[in-house]
C-alpha positions as CSV (number, residue, x, y, z in Angstrom):
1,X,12.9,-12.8,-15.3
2,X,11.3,-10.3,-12.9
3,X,7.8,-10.6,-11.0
4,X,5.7,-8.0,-12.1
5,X,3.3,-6.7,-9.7
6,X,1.1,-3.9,-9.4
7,X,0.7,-1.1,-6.4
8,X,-2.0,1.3,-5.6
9,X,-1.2,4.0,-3.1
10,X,-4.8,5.1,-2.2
11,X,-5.9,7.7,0.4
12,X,-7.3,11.3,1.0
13,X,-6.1,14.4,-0.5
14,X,-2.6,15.7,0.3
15,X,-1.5,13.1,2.6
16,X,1.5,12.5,0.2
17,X,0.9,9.6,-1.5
18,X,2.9,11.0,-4.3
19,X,5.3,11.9,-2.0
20,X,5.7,8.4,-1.1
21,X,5.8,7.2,-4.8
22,X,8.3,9.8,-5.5
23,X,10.8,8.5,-2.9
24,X,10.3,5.0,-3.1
25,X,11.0,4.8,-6.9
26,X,13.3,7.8,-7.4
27,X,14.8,8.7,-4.3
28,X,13.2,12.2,-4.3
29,X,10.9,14.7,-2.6
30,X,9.4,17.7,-3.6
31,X,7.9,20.1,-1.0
32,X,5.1,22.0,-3.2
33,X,1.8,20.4,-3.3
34,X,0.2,19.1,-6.8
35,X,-3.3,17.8,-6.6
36,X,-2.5,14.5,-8.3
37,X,-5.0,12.8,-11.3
38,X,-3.0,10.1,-11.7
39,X,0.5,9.3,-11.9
40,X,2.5,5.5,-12.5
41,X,5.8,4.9,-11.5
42,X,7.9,2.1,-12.3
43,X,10.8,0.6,-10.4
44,X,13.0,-2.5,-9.9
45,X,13.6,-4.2,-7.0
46,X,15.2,-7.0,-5.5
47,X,13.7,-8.3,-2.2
48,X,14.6,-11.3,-0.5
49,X,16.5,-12.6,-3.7
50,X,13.8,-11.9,-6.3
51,X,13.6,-9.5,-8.5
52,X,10.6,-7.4,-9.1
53,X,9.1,-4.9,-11.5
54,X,6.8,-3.0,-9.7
55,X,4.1,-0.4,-11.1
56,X,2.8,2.4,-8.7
57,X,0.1,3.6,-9.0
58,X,-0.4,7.2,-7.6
59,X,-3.4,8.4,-7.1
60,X,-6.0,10.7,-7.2
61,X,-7.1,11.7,-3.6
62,X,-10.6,9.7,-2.3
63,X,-13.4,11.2,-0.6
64,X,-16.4,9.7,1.3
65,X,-18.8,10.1,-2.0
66,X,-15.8,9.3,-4.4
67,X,-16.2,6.2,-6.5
68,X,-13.3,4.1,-6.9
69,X,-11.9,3.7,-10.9
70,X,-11.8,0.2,-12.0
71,X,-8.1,0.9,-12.6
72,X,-8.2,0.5,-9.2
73,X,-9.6,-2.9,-9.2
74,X,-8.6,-4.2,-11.8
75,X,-5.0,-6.0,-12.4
76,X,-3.7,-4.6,-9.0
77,X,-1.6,-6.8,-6.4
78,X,-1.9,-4.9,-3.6
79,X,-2.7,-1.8,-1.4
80,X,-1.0,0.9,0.5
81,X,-3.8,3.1,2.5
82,X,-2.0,6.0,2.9
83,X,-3.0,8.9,6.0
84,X,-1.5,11.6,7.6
85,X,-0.5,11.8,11.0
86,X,-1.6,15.4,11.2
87,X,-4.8,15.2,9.5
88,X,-7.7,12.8,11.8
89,X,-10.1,13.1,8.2
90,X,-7.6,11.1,6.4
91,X,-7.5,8.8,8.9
92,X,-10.7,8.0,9.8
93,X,-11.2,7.7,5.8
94,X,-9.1,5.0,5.3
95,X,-12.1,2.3,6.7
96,X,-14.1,3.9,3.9
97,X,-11.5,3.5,1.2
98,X,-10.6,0.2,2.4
99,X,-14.6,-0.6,2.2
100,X,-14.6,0.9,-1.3
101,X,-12.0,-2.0,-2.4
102,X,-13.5,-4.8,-1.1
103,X,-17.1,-4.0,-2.4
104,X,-15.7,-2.9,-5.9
105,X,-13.6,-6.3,-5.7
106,X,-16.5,-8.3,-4.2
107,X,-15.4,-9.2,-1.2
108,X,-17.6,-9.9,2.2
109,X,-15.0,-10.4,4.4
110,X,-11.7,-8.8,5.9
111,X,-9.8,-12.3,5.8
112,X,-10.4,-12.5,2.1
113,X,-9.2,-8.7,1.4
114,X,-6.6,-8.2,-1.1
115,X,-3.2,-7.5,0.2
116,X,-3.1,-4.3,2.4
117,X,-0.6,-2.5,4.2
118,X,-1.4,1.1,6.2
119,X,1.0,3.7,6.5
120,X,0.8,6.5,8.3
121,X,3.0,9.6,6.3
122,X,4.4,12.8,7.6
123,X,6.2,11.1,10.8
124,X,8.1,14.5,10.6
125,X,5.1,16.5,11.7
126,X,4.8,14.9,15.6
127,X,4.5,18.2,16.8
128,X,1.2,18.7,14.5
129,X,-0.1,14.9,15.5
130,X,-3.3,13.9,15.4
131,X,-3.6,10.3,15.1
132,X,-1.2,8.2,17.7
133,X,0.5,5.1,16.9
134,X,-1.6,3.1,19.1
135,X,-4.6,4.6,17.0
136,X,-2.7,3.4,13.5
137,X,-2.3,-0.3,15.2
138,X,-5.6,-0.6,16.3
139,X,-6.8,0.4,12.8
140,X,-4.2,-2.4,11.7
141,X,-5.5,-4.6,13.7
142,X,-9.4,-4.3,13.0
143,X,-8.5,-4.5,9.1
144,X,-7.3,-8.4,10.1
145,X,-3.6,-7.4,11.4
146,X,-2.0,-5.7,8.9
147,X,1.3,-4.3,8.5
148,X,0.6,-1.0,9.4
149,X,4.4,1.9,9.3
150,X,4.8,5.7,10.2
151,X,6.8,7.1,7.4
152,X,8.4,10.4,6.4
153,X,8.7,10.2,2.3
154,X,10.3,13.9,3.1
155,X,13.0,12.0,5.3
156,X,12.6,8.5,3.9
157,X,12.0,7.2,6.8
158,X,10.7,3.3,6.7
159,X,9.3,4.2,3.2
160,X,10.8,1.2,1.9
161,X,9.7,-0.7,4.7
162,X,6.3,0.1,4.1
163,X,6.8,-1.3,0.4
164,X,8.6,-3.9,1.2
165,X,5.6,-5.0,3.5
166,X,3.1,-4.7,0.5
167,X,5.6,-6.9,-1.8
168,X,5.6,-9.2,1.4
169,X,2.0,-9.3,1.5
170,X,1.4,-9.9,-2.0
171,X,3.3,-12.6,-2.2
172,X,1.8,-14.3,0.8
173,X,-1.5,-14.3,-0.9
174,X,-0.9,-15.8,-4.5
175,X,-0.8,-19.2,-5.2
176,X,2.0,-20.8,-6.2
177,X,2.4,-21.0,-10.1
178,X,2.7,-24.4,-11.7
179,X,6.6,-24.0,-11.5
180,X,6.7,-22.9,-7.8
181,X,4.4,-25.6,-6.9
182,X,6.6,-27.9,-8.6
183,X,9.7,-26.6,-7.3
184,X,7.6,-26.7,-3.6
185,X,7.3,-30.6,-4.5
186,X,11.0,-30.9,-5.5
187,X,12.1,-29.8,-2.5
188,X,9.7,-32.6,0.0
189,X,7.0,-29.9,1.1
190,X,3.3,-29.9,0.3
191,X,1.1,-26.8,0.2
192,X,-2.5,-27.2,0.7
């Protein structure tokens, strides 16, 4: 039986976010830019020995003033904040998107977040850069030292990495289930 667990890819407008999607769950890339609504993707995985279902979400680009959908919010595992390394806006918007989630969720504090992981697309663009790496890890860092990846979803490069991380990070957040914990016990260690 797979774990199911649900992933929102959320970031401004054309930073590829379905781009991203696309590669990750069907090993493609188109080059022509579609404003996206809203898009899920399925796939299944096996990390680490598990096997997971995963739903992606794809969505719609946000904006300062933008309002985040409860479909956001609600039911989901974990985060990718997704910017482009040629675009500075989409950047410096992912501190408003990630302030977005943790109001809508209720949430004070960064150590409390929900899972996160920041990727920075477009890794193929370096001659159009805009935001270094030592920017992205600083962001990473000030968002309680998250994984944080420069990906090309046009070259796949680290774009399972960068899912891989969120899976990672989801599951170092839940609590164990009654059968893990018991399994935990089984094996002479004690979670507190």
């Amino acid at each position: 039986m797979s774990k199911e667990r649900k992933i929102a890819l959320v970031g401004a407008r054309a930073v590829g976010k379905s781009s991203l999607a696309a590669q990750f769950a069907e090993e493609s890339f188109n080059d022509h830019y579609f404003p996206t609504i809203e898009n899920q993707l399925k796939k299944e995985v096996k990390y680490k020995g598990i096997d997971y279902s995963l739903e992606i979400m794809d969505t719609a680009g946000q904006d300062e003033f933008s309002t985040l959908h409860n479909k956001l919010l609600i039911g989901v595992h974990g985060y990718m904040l997704v910017y482009s390394i040629n675009s500075r806006q989409s950047f410096d918007m992912l501190a408003v998107v990630r302030d977005k989630i943790l109001d809508g969720l209720g949430i004070s504090s960064v150590e409390d977040g929900p899972p996160i992981v920041i990727v920075g697309n477009k890794s193929d663009l370096d001659f159009q850069r805009q935001v270094t790496e030592a920017e992205l890890k600083q962001l990473a860092r000030s968002f309680g030292n998250v994984p944080c990846f420069e990906c090309s979803a046009k070259n796949n490069y680290n774009v399972r990495e960068a899912f891989n991380a969120v899976i990672d990070q989801i599951e170092d957040s839940k609590e164990p289930t009654d059968e893990e914990e018991t399994q935990v016990k089984s094996n002479g260690c004690v979670l507190m």
